[in-house]
N, C-alpha and C positions, 0 to 999 in steps of 0.2 A: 172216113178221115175227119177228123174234130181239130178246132186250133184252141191251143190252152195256152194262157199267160200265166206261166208260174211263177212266182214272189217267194227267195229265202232269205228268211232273216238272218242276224248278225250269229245266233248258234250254229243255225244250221250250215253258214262257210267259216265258224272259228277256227277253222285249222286246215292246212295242206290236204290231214284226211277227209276232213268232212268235205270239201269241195270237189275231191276225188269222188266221196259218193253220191254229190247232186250230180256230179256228171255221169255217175250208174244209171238214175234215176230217170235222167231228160233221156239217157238214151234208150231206157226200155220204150217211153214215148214215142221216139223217134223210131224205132225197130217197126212198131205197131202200125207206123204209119202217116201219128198224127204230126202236124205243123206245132212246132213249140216254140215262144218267145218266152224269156228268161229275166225277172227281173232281182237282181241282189242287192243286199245291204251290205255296207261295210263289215270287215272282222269283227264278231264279240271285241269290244273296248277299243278297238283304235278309234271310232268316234271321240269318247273321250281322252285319248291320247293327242290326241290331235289337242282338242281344245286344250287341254295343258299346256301343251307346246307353245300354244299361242299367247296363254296367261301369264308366262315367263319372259316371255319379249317385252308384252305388251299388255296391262291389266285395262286397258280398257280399248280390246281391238275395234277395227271399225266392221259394221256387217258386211260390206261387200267383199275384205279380204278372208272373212275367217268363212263365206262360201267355198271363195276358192281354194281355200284349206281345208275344208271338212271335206268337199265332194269327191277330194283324192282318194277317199276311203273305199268309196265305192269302185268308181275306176280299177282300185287295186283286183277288188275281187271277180270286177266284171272280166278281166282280163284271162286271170289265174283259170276262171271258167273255162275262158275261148280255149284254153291253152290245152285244159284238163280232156274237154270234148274233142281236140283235136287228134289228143294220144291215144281215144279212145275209136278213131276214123270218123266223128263227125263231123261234120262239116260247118262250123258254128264262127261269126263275127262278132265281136263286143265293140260295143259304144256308150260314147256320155248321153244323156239326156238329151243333150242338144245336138249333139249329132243324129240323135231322130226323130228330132220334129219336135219335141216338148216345148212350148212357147208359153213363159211364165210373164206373169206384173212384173215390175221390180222392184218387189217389196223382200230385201235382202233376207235372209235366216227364216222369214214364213212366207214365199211365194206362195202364189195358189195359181193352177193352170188356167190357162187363158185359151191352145189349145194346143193339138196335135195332129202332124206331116204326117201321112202312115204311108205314103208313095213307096219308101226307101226299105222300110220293115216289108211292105208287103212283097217287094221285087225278090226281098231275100228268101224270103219263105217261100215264094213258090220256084226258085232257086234251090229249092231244098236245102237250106240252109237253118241250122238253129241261131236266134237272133238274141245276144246276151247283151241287155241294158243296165247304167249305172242308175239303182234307183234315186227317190231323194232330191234332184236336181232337173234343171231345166235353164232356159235362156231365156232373156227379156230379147225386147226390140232392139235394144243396143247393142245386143251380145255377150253382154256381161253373165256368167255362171251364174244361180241361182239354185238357195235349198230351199226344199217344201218344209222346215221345220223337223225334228225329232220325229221316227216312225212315217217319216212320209215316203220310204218305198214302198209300203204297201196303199197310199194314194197312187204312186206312180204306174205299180201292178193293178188297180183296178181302172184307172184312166186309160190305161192304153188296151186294156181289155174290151174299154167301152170304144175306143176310135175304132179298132181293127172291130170289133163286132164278135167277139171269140165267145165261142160256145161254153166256155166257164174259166173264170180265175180262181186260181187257186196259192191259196197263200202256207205256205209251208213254216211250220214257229216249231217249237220245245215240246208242245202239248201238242196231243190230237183232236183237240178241237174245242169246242167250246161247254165249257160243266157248270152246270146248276148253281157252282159257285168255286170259290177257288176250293181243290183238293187239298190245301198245305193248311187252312182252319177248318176245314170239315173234310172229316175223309172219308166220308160219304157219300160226297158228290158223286153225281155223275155225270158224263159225257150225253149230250143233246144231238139225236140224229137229225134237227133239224132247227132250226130258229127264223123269224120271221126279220126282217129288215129292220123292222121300225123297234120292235124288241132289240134288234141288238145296237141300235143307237143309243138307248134310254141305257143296257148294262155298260157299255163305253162310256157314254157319257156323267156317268154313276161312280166310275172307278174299276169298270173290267180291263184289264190292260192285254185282251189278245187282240183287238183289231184298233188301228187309227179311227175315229170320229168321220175323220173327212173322205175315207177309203169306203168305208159302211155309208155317208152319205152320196157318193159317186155310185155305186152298186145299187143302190134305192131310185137315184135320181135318172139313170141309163140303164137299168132290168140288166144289171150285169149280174149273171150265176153264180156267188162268190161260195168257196170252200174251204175250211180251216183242215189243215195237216198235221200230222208229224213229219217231220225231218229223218226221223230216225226209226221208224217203224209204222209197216202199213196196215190199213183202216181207212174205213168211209167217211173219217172226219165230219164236221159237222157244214151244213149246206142250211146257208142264208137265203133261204129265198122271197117273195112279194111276198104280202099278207093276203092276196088273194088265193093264191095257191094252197097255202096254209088251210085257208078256210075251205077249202075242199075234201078235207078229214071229216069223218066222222063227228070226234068230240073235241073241241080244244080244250089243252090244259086250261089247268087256272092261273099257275105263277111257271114262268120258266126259269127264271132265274133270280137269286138274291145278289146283288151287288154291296159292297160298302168301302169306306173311303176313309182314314184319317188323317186326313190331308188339309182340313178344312179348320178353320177357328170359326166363332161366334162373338158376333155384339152386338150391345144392347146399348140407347140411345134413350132412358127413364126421364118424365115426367117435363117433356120437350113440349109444346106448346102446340095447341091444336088445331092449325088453320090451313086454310086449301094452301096446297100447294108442298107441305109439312115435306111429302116422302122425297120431290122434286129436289128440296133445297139441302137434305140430306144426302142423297146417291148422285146429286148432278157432282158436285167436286170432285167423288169418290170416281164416277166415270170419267170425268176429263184427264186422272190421273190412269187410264186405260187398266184399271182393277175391275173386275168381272165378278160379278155377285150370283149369286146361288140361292137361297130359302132366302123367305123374306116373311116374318109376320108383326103386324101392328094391331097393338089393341088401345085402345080410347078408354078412358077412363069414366066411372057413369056419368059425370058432370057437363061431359066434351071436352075441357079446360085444355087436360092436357093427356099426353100419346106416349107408350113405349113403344119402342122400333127396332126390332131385330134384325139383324140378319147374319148371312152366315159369306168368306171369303176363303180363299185358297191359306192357306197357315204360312206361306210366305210374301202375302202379303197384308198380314193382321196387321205391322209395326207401321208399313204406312199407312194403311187405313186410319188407326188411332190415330196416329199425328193429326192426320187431315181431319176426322173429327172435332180432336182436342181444339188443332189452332183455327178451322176456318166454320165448320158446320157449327159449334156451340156456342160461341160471338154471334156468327149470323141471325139464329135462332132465338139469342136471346136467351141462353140457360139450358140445363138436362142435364145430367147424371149419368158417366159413360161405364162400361163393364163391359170386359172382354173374356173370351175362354177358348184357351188352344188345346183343352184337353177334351175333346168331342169327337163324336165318330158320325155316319153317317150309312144308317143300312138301308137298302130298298128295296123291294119287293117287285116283279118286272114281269107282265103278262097280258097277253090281249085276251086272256079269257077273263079279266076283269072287267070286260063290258058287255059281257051278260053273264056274269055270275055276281050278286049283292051280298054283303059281308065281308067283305075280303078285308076292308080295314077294323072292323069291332075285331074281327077276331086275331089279327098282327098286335092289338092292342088289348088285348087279353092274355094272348102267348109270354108277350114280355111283362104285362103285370106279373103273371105267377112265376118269372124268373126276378121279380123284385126290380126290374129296370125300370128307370124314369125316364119319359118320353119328354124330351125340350122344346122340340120343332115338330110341326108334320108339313108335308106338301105333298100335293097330291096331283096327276093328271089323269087319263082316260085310261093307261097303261101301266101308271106306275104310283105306288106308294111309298115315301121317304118319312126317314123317321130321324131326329137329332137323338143321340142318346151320350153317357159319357162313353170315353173312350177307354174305360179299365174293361166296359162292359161289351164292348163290342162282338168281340169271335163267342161269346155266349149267346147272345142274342141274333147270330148268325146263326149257330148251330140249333137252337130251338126252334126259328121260325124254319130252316133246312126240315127237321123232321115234320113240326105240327104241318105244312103245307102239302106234304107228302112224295118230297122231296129224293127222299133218300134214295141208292140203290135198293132194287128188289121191293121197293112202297108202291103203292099208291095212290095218287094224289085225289082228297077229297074237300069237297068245298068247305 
């Protein structure tokens, strides 16, 4: 007998039926034996239904009401669950977040957990009971409802994986599991029977959109088993595990996966004055106005005199950015020459066999020469190679570096 924390997203209960068949699913679990806690996401789009609702009232609601507006979403489905495994003879409870212990900050619309009661979950389970949570949400010390932010029941699926100590979570989405890159620009990809933790940090935090950031760093930081699903068709999905385990293959790839992102703008900050402290007095205002910077590169001019300063921001926050250059950083500084660019992409290259395989960057930078792509940015770490490029050129230079890497289905892969 194994206890599993399963996590479906908003597709997998968009409808009456589909939540009919997660409850086929928990119960062939339950049939088997095992202990199953259940964690849901609200319907496909009543998330945003919700918040519309609330934009109609009120265009500038406050965080603590519009928690307690969005978390009904989940509630709904945690419920419809209990309801679904009941007509099926299981024996199954739903609750809020805070009805099991989820104890968040309270820091309204992005909580982050503080910790978790498992007393009450675990009485149910060994009750033989399937235990169905609203993901998403949690309670501060006051008691006030609180949401972990957009995609954060899959934080809550692997946090309460790590209290209870369960033998794997598993997160059930759209896809079955995690592919070398999206299949909708290269259909080529493939599906990864395996990815290492820290690899799939760096594709998340790259622009992969199958797992939460803070879900993949819970799983890394408490050796939680984490597993990507279908919802809708079965398969071994892809299984996140240590990078020590990993290393106990034979050979490591070289890249496992290519990420990219057009989400991001670029600026440039020309011919700004060269003196300690230069980068400080540019990203401090840019940080007090809590905007989050990404590539950064600065080059000195041969004299010293004077410095360009690049970097790169989310594309909805370029317009403040500029502001706050225009009115406070180029007064302060004393002069420079601003240029901005929302039309960039952002692709990277994602693999712990980059450290101990050499080349892996001359030749990402060869691949897209002979596709005629100009390279704007690089940044680089132990794992991962990024590359700025424009944005018309993006899914080309995806699907090039896909094949030369050795990516494809049925390839492969050479240094």
């Amino acid at each position: 007998m194994a206890l599993y924390v399963q996590k479906f997203g908003g597709t997998s209960v968009g409808s009456v039926e589909r939540i009919k068949a997660v409850a086929d699913k928990v119960k062939r679990f339950r049939d088997e034996g095992h202990q199953v806690v259940v964690v849901v996401s609200a319907m496909s789009g009543e998330t945003n239904r919700l918040i519309d609702l609330a934009s109609q009232i009120n265009d500038e609601p406050t965080p603590r009401e519009m928690d307690m507006l969005v978390s009904t979403g989940e509630q709904v489905t945690s419920s419809l669950l209990a309801l679904a495994l009941h007509k099926l003879g299981v024996a199954a409870t739903s609750y809020t977040g805070g009805q099991v212990g989820i104890q968040t900050d309270s820091a309204h619309t992005k909580a982050r957990i503080q910790r978790i009661e498992t007393d009450d979950i675990q009485a149910d389970l060994d009750d033989g009971q399937v235990v169905v949570v609203a993901g998403f949400q949690g309670v501060d010390d006051e008691g006030n409802i609180t949401t972990l932010g957009r995609g954060g029941s899959d934080t809550t699926g692997v946090a309460l994986a790590a209290a209870l100590k369960a033998d794997e979570c598993q997160i059930y989405t759209d896809v079955d599991g995690v592919y070398t890159t999206d299949p909708r620009v290269c259909s080529k990809a493939r599906r990864l029977s395996g990815i290492t933790v820290e690899e799939m940090l760096e594709l998340a935090s790259l622009g992969s959109k199958v797992l939460q950031i803070r879900a993949v760093e819970f799983a890394g930081k408490y050796n939680v088993p984490l597993r990507v699903l279908s919802s809708f068709e079965d398969g071994p999905g892809t299984l996140i595990v240590a990078e020590e385990e990993e290393e106990a293959s034979m050979e490591e790839p070289l890249i496992s996966g290519i990420a990219f992102t057009s989400s991001e703008a670029k600026l440039t900050l020309l011919n700004t004055p060269d003196v300690p402290g230069v980068a400080s007095k540019i990203l401090g205002p840019i940080a007090d106005a809590n905007i989050e910077i990404d590539m950064i590169v600065q080059n000195v001019a041969p004299a010293g005199d004077y410095t360009d300063f690049t970097f790169t921001v989310a594309k909805n926050d370029f317009k403040q950015t500029r502001s706050i250059l225009q009115d406070q950083v180029i007064p302060a500084l004393g002069g420079g020459e601003l240029r901005g660019d929302e039309n960039i992409a952002k692709v990277s290259l994602v693999g712990v066999g980059m450290r101990s395989h050499a080349g892996v960057a001359s030749k990402m930078f060869r691949v897209l020469a002979d596709e005629n792509i100009n390279i704007r940015m690089v940044s680089t770490s132990e794992i991962k190679i990024s590359v700025v490029i424009d944005e018309k050129q993006m899914e080309l230079a995806v699907r090039a570096l896909h094949t030369a890497f050795g990516l494809d289905k049925d390839s492969i892969q050479s240094e």
